[in-house]
MIGUGU-8973 format. One line per 8 residues: number of its first residue (from 0); their letters; for each residue x negated, y, z of C-alpha. Coordinates in pm, 1 decimal, decimal comma, padded with zeros to 6 digits, always signed. Example, Ala and Ser with C-alpha at 12.3 -4.5 7.8 and 13.67 -1.06 7.14 Angstrom:
BEGIN
0) as) -01230,0/-00450,0/+00780,0  -01367,0/-00106,0/+00714,0
END
This chain:
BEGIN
0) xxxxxxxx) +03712,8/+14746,6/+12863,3  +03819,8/+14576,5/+12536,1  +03651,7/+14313,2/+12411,4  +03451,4/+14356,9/+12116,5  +03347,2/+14091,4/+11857,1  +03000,9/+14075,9/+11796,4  +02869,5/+13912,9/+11477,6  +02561,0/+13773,1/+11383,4
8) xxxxxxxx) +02297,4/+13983,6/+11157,3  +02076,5/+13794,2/+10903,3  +01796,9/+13879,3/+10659,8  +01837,7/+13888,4/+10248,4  +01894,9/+13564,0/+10079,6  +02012,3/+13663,7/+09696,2  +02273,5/+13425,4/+09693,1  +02374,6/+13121,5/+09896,2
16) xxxxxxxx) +02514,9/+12984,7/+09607,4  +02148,6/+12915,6/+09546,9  +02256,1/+12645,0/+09756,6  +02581,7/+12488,7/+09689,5  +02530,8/+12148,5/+09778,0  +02429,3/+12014,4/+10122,0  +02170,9/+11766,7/+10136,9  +02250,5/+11427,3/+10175,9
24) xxxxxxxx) +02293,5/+11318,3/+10576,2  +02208,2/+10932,0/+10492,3  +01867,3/+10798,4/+10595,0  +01730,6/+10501,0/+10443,9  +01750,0/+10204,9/+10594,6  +01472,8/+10128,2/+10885,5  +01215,6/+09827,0/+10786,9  +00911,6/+09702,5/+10945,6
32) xxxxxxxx) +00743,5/+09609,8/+10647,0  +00431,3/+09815,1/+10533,3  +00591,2/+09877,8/+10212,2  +00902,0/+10029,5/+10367,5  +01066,6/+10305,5/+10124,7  +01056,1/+10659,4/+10264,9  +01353,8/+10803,1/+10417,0  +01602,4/+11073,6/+10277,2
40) xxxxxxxx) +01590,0/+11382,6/+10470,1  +01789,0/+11647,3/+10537,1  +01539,5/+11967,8/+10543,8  +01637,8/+11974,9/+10951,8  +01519,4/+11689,0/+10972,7  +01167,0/+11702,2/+10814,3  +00994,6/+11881,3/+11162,4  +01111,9/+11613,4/+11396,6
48) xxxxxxxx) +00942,7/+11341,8/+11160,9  +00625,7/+11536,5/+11098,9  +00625,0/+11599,5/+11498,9  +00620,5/+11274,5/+11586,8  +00397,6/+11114,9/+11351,6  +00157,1/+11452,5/+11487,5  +00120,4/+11292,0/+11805,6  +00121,1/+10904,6/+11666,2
56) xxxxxxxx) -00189,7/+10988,3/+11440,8  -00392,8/+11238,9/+11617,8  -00677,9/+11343,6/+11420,7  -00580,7/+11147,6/+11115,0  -00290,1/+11343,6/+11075,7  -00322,3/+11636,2/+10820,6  -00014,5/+11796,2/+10880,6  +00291,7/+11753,9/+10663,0
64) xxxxxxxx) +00549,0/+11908,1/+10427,7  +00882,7/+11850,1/+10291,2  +00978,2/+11736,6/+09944,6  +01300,3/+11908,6/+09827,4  +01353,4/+11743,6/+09510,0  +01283,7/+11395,8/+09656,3  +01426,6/+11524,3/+09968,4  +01146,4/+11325,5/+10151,0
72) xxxxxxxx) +00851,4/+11426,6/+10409,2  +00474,8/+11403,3/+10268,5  +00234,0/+11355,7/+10574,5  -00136,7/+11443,3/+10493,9  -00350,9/+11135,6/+10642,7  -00765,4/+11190,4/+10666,6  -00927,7/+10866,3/+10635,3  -00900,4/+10509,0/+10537,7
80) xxxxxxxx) -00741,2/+10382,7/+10824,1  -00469,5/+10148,1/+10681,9  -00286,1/+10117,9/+11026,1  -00254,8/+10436,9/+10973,4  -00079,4/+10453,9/+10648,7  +00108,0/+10162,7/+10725,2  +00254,5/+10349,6/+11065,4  +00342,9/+10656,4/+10857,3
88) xxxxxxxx) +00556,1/+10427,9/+10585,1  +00706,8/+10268,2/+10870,6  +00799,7/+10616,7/+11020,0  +01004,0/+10641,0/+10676,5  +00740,6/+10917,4/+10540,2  +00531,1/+10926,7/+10212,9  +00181,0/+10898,4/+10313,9  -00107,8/+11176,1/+10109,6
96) xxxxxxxx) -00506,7/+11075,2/+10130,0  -00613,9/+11464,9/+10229,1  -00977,9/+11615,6/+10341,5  -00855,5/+11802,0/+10636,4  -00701,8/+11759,5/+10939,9  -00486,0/+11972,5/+11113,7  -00675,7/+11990,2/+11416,9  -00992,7/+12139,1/+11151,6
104) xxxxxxxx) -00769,2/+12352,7/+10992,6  -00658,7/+12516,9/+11328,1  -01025,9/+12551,4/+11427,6  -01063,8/+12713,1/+11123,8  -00773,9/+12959,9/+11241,0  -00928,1/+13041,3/+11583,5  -01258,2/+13133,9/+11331,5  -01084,8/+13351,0/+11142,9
112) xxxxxxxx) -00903,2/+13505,0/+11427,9  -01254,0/+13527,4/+11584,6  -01440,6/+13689,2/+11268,0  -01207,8/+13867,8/+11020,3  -00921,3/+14009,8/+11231,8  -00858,0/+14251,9/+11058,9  -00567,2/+14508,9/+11003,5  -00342,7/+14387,4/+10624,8
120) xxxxxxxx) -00456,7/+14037,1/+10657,7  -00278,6/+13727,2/+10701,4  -00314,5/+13344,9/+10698,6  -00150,2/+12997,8/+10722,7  -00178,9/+12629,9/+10692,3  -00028,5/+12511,3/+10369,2  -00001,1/+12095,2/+10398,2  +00049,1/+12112,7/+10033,0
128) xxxxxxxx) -00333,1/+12240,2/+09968,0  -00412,0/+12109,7/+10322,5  -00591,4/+12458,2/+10307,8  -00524,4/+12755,2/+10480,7  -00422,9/+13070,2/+10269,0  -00504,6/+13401,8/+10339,4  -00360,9/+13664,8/+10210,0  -00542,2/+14046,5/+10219,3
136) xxxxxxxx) -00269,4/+14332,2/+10112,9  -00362,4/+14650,6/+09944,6  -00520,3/+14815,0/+10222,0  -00817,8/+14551,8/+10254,2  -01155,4/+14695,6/+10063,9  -01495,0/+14777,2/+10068,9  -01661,1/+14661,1/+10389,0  -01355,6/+14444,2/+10563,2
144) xxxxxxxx) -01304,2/+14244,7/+10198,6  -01655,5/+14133,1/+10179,9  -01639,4/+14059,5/+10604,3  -01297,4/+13833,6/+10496,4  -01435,6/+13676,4/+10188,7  -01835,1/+13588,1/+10387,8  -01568,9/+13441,0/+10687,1  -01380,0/+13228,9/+10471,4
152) xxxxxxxx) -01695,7/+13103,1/+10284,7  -01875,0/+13025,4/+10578,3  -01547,9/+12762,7/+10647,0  -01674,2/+12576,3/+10393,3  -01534,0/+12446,9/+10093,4  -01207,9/+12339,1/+10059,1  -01069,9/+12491,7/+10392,5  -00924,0/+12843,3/+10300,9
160) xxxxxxxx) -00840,3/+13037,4/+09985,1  -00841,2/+13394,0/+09947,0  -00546,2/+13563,4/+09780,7  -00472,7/+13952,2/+09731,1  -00114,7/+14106,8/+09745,3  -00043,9/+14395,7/+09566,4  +00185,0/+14543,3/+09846,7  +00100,9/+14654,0/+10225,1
168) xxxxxxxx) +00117,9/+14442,2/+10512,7  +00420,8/+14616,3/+10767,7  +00712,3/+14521,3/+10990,9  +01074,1/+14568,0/+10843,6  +01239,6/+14769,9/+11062,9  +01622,0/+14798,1/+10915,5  +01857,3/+14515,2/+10842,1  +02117,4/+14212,3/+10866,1
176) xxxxxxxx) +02457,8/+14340,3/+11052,6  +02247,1/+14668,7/+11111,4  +02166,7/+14808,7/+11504,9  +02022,4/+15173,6/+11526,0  +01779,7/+15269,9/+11851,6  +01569,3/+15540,4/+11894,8  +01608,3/+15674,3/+11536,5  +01497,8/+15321,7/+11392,6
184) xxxxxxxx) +01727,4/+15023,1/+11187,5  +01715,5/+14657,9/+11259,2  +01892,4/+14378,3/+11228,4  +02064,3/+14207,0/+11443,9  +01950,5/+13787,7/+11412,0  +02152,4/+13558,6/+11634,4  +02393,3/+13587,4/+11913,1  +02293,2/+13391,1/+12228,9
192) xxxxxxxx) +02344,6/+13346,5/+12592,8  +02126,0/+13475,9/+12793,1  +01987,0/+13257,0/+13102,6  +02193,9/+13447,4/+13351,8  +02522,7/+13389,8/+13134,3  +02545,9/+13725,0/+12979,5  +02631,0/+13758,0/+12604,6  +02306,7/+13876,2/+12438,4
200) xxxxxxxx) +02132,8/+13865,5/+12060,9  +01790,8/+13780,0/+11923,7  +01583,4/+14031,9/+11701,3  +01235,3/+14133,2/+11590,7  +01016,8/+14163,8/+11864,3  +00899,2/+14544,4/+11692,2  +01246,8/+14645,5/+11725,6  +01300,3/+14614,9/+12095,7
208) xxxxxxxx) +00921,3/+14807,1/+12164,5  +01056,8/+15094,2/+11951,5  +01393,6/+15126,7/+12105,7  +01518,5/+15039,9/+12469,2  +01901,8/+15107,1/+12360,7  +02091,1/+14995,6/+12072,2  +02382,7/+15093,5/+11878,3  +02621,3/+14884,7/+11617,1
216) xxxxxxxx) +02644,0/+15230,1/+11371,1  +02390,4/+15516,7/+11350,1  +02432,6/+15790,4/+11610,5  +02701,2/+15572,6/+11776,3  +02683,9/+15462,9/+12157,1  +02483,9/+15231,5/+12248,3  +02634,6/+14831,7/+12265,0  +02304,6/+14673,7/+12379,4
224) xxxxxxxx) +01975,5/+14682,6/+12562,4  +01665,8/+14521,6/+12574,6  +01601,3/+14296,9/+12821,6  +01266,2/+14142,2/+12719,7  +01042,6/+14225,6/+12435,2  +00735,1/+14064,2/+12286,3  +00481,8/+14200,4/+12004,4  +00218,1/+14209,9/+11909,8
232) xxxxxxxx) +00070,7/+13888,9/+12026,0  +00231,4/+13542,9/+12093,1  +00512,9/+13641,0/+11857,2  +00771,3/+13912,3/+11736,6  +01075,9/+13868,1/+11936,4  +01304,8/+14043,3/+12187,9  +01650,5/+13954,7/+12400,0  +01841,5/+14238,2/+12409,9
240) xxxxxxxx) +02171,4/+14193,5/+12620,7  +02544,5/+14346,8/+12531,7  +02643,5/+14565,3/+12794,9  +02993,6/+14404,1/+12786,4  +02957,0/+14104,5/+12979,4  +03316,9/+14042,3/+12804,6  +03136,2/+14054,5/+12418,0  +03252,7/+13790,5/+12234,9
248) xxxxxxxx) +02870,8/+13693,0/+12069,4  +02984,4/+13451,0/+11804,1  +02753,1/+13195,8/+11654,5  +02743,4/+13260,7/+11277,7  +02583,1/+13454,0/+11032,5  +02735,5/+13724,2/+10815,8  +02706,2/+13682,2/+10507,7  +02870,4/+13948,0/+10307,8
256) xxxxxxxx) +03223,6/+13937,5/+10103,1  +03412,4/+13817,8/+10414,7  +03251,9/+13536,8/+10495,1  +03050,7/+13367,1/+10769,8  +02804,7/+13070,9/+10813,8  +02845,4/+12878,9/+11141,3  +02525,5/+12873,1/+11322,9  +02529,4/+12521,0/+11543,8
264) xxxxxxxx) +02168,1/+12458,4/+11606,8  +01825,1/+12599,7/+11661,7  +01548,1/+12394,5/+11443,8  +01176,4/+12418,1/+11342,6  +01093,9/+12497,2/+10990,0  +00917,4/+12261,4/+10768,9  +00707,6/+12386,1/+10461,9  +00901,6/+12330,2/+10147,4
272) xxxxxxxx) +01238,2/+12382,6/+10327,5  +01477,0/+12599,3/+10179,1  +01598,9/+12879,5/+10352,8  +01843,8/+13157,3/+10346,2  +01765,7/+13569,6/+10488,9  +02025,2/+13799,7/+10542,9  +01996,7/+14153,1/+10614,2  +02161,2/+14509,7/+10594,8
280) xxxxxxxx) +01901,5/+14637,1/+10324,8  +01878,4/+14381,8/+10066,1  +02183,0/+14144,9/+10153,2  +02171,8/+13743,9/+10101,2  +01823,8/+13616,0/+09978,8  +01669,3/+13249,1/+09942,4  +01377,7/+13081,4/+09910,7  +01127,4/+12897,1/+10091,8
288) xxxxxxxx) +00889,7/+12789,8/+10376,2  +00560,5/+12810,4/+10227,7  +00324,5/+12790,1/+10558,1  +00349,5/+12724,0/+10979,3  +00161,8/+12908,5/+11227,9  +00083,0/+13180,2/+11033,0  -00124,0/+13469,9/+11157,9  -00027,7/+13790,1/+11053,4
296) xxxxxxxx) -00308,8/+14140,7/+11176,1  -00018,0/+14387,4/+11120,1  -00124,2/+14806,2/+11194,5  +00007,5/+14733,7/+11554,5  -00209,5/+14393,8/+11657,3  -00172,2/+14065,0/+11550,2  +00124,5/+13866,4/+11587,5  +00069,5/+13468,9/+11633,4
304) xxxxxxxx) +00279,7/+13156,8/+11558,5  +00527,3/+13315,5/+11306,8  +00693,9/+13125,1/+10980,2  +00547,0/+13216,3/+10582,6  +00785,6/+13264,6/+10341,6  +00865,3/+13348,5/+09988,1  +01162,4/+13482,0/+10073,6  +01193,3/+13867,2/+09932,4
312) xxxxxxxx) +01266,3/+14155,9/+10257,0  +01273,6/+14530,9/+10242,8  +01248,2/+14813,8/+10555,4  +01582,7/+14757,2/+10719,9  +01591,4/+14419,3/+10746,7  +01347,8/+14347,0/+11028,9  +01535,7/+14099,4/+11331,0  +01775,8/+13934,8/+11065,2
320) xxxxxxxx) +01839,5/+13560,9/+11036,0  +01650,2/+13319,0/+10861,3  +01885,3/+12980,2/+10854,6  +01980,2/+12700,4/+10638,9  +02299,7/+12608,3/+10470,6  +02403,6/+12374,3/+10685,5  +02400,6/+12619,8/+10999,2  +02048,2/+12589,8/+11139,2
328) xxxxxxxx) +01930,3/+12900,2/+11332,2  +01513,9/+12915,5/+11185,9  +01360,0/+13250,9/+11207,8  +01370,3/+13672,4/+11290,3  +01266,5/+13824,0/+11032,3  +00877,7/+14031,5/+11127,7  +00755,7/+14145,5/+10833,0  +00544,5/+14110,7/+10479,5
336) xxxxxxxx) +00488,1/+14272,1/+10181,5  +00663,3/+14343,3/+09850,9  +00995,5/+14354,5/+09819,2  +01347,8/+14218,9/+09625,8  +01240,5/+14333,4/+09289,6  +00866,6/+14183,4/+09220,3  +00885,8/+13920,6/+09527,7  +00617,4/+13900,8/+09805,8
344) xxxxxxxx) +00536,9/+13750,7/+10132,8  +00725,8/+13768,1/+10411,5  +00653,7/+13615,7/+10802,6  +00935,9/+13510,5/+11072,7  +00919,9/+13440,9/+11420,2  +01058,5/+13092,9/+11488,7  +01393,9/+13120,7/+11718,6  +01274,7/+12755,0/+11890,0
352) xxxxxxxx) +00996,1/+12930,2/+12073,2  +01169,0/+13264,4/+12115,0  +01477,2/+13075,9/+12239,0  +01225,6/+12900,5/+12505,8  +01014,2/+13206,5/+12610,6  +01322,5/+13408,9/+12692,1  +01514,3/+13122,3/+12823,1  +01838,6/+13200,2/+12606,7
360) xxxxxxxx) +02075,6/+12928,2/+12449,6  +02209,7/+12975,1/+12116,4  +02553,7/+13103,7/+12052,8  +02816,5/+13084,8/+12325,7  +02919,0/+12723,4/+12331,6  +03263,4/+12820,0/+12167,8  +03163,9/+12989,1/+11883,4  +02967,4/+12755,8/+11696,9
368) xxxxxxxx) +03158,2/+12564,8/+11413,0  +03443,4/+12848,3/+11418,6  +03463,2/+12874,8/+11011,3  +03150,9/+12716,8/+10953,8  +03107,5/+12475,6/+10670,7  +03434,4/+12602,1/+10490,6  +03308,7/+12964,4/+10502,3  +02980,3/+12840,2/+10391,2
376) xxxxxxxx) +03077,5/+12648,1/+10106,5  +03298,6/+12978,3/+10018,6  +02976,1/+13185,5/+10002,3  +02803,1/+12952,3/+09821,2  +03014,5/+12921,7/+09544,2  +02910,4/+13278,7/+09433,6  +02628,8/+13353,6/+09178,7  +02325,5/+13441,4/+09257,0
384) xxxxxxxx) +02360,2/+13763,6/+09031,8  +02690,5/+13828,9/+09135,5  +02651,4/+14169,0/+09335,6  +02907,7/+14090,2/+09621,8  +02708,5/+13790,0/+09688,6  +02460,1/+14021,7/+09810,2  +02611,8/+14336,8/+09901,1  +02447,0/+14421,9/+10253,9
392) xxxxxxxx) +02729,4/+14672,3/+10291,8  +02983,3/+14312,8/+10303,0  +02790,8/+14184,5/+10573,7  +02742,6/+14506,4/+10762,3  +03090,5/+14505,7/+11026,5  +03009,6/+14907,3/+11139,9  +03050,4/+15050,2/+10785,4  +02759,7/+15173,7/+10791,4
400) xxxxxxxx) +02533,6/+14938,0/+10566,2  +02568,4/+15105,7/+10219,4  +02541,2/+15474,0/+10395,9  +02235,5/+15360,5/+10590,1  +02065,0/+15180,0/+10326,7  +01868,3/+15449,6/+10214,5  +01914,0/+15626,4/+10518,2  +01760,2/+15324,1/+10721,8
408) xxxxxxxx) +01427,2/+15414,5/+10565,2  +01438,3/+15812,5/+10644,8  +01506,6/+15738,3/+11015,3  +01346,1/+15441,4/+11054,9  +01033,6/+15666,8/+10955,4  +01131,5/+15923,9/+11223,7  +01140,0/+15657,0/+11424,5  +00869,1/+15463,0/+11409,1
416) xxxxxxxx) +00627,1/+15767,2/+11426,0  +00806,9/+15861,3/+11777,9  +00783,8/+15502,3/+11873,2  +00437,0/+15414,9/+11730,3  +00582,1/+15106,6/+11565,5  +00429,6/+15229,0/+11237,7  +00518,9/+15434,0/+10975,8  +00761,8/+15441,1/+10675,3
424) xxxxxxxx) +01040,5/+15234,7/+10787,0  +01048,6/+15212,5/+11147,2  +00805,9/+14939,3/+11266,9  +00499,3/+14846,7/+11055,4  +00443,1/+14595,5/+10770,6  +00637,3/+14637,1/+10497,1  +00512,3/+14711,9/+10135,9  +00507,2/+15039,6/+10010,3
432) xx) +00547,5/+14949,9/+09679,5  +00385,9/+15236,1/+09488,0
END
């Protein structure tokens, strides 16, 4: 059989150009004095820091977040402990005096989880409150407001905030270089190897319950199937392998206009990281990480562990790529509410703990770096208003992206009510901005 080349899906990021400039790669210079001057960060960077100084400070630590303008990493420290501030200046970090600890705002979680799981809520833990924010969409009144509200009271003050979204809670089934199964649209997020060798992809965890067979254009044959699939619950991913074994999976990211981001690493995302979504419906699309191991109780269960961010995503783009500029592979896209035009929140599953629970490897050793920061650089140079920059019909290789666009949403409805991955656009959460 021929080979065919596979490229990588992504969710909606509104322009990469949004992000011209890489951040600097230079640390500051290591010092053991108590006064040492915090470290310059790439965003990539910001987890591993904040990960280690987790486990140096234990219950002093209040989790952490990173500083884009500064490009530096903020770690939350409870207490007076000046060993302890000392060890996170040494660490190259900016230390914060903060209430709660992360350990007490996880407890808080599991309460919440306990008491007020309910169906169109959602929450996180935001180090830059060092609160947790819920979030209740349109479909929360009446009885299960007042049961959300009493829950989060009763975690006393300064734990949680309450927030409303105008928009309903749903999965985005549709999206980056688009796949059709089962009469639903996703996207497809990044190629990988599978842990028996085989060429394979990452997408939404919703996408590979709804459909066991997938296809790179709508009605075509199917290219792909599902190997292992996980949501609700611990997360919102699935493997689904090429049925090839000679599919060349490349490692990079379609970005539209001709031109590709090289994907060379998995990372963890850090809250105030900028990041990029790209995806068949709504095309390129930035913005940021605004909380970690969010909770999301979408129609079908609640999904664990995923990524919050302001980054805008319609139906179609569910399984595309969350990344940064600089070629780090961060999220699948799961789902939110609002959409491209008045904004709203959106969740991801990280590809770090999908990547481990399916026991794939990113990319195919060969493909990373093949037009990578060159191509990158290329994209970015467009304007964020400029149309091609974010023309999902650019990034979609089958042809089908513009004709499905609108389409995605009429079969992904079909779809999801066969599949009973939710209704509307295939899978679940997704606003439906009335």
């Amino acid at each position: 059989m021929p080979k065919r080349k596979a490229a990588i899906a992504a969710g909606s990021v509104a322009a990469l150009g949004a992000a011209a400039l890489l951040l600097p790669n230079a640390n500051a210079s290591q010092t053991d004095a108590k006064d040492a001057a915090p470290k310059t960060l790439k965003a990539a960077d910001a987890s591993d820091l904040a990960s280690l100084l987790a486990t140096q400070l234990g219950e002093a630590y209040g989790g952490a977040y990173y500083d884009a303008a500064k490009q530096q990493v903020v770690v939350n420290v409870v207490g007076d402990n000046n060993n302890v501030v000392d060890a996170v200046k040494k660490a190259g970090a900016v230390p914060r005096s903060v209430d709660n600890s992360l350990a007490a705002l996880k407890s808080a979680a599991r309460t919440l989880r306990t008491d007020a799981t309910i169906p169109g809520t959602a929450w996180s833990v935001d180090p830059r409150t060092n609160e947790l924010r819920v979030i209740a969409d349109s479909t929360v009144t009446g009885a299960n407001w007042n049961k959300l509200t009493s829950t989060v009271d009763s975690l006393g003050s300064g734990m949680a905030t309450v927030k409303k979204s105008a928009g309903t809670f749903k999965t985005f089934v549709d999206g980056g270089d688009a796949i059709f199964g089962g009469g639903a649209r996703c996207s497809l997020g990044f190629n990988v190897t599978a842990s028996d060798g085989s060429p394979a992809f990452l997408t939404a965890g919703h996408c590979g319950v709804a459909a066991k067979q997938w296809s790179d254009a709508q009605d075509g044959a199917p290219i792909a199937t599902v190997d292992q699939a996980t949501f609700p619950g611990d997360g919102d991913f699935s493997l689904v392998k090429y049925d090839d074994p000679n599919t060349q999976a490349n490692s990079v990211v379609n970005v539209g206009n001709g031109q590709t981001v090289a994907i060379n690493q998995a990372a963890d995302a850090a809250v105030g990281q900028q990041v990029f979504r790209m995806g068949s419906t709504t095309g390129l699309n930035d913005g940021n990480v605004t909380g970690l191991d969010a909770t999301v109780n979408y129609p079908e269960g609640t999904v664990t562990g995923l990524i919050q961010t302001d980054v805008c995503a319609e139906p179609g783009d569910s399984g595309g790529s969350l990344f940064t500029q600089d070629g780090s592979a961060i999220g699948l896209t799961s789902g939110g509410s609002g959409d491209c035009t008045v904004g709203g929140e959106t969740f991801f599953q990280p590809v770090t703990t999908a990547l481990t629970a399916t026991g794939a490897t990113l990319g195919t050793g060969d493909g990373a770096g093949a037009g990578g920061a060159g191509d990158a650089s290329a994209t970015a140079g467009a304007e964020p208003s400029d149309p091609a920059a974010s023309d999902p019909a650019a990034g979609d290789q089958s042809g089908a992206g513009d004709q499905s666009g609108a389409g995605g949403d009429q079969s992904g409805a079909a779809g999801a009510d066969q599949s009973g991955t939710g209704a509307d656009d295939g899978s679940g959460m997704v606003s439906s901005n009335g």
